[in-house]
C-alpha positions as CSV (number, residue, x, y, z in Angstrom):
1,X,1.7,1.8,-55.2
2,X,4.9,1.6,-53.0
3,X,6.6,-1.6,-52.5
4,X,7.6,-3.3,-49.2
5,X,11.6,-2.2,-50.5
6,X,10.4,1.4,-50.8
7,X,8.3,1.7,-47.8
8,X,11.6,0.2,-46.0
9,X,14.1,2.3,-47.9
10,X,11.8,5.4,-47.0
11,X,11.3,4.4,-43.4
12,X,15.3,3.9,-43.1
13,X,16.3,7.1,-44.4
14,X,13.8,8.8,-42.0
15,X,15.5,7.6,-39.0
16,X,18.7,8.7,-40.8
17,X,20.3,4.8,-40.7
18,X,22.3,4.1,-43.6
19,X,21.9,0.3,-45.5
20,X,25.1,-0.8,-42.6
21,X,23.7,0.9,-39.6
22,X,20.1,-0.6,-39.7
23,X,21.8,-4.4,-40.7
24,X,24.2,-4.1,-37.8
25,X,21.1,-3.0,-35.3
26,X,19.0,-6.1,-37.7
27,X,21.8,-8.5,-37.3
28,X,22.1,-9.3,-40.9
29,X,24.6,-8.3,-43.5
30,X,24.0,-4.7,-45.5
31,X,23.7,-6.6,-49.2
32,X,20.3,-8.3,-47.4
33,X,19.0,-5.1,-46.8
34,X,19.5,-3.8,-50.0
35,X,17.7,-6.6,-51.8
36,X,14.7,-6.1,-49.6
37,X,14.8,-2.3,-50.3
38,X,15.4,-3.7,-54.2
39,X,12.5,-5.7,-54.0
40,X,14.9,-8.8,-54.8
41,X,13.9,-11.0,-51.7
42,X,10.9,-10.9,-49.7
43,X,11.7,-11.2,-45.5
44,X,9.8,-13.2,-42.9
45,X,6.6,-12.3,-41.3
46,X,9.6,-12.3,-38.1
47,X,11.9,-10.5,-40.1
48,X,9.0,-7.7,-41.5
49,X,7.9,-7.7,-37.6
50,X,11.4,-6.8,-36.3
51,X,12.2,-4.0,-39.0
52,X,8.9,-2.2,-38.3
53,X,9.8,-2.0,-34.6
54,X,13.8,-0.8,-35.5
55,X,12.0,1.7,-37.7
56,X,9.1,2.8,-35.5
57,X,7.0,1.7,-37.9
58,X,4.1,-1.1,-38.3
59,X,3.9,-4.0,-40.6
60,X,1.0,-2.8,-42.1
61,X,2.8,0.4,-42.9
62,X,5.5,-1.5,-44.8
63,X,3.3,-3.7,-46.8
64,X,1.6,-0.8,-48.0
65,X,-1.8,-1.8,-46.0
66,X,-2.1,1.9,-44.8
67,X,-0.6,5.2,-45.5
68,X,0.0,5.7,-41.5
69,X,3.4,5.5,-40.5
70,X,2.4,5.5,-37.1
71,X,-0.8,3.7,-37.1
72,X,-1.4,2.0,-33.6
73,X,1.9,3.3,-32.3
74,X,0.0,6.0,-29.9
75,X,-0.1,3.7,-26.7
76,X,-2.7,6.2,-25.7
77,X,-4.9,5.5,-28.0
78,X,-4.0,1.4,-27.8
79,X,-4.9,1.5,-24.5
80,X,-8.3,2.8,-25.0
81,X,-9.2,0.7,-27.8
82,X,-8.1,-2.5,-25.3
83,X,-10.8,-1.1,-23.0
84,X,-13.3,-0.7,-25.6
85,X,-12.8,-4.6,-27.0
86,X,-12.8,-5.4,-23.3
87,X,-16.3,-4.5,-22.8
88,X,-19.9,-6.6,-22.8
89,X,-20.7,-6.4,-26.7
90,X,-23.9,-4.0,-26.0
91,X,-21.5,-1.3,-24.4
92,X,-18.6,-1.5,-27.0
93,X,-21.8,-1.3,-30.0
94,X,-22.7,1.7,-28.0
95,X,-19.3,3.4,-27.9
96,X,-18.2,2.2,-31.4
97,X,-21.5,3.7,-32.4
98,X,-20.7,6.9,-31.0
99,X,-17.1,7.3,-32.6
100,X,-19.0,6.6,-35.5
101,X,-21.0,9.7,-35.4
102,X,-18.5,12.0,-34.2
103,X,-16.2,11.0,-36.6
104,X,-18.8,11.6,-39.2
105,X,-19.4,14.9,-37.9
106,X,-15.8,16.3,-37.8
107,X,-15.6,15.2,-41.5
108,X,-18.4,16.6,-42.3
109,X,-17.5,20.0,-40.5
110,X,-13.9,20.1,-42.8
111,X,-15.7,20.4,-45.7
């Protein structure tokens, strides 16, 4: 399983920042972002928050909560989902209810 450091460190080297460039844009010195990238100190939820939008990344990405670098970073798709959660519960069953199935499907067809 990755670690936050290596998730970072990964993240980091796919924008192409060294450990200087993405503590200047962070505001913090280059030796803290090697110890998160280490492992050796833990940041703030504030901290994790900021560094996942630097890296066009999520926090859930970086804690290792998904695999997704880009999970819920197509506004497209955020927008719709708003809608959806927006809606009297017996429409949004009915909606959620047919992503369901069509999701189902298309796995089902990649077999």
């Amino acid at each position: 399983m990755s670690t936050f450091g290596k998730k970072l460190t990964e993240c980091r080297k796919a924008k192409s920042l060294s450990q200087k460039e993405l503590a200047k844009i962070f505001k913090t010195s280059h030796t803290t972002i090697g110890k998160y990238e280490r492992d050796e100190m833990i940041p703030s939820i504030e901290a994790a928050k900021k560094l996942a939008k630097i890296l066009d990344t999520t926090v859930g990405y970086l804690l290792g909560e998904t695999d997704k670098v880009d999970l819920f970073k197509d506004p497209k798709m955020l927008k719709r989902l708003q809608d959806i959660l927006n809606l009297p519960q017996k429409e949004k069953e009915s909606i959620l209810m047919t992503v369901d199935h069509f999701i189902k499907a298309a796995k089902i067809s990649l077999m």
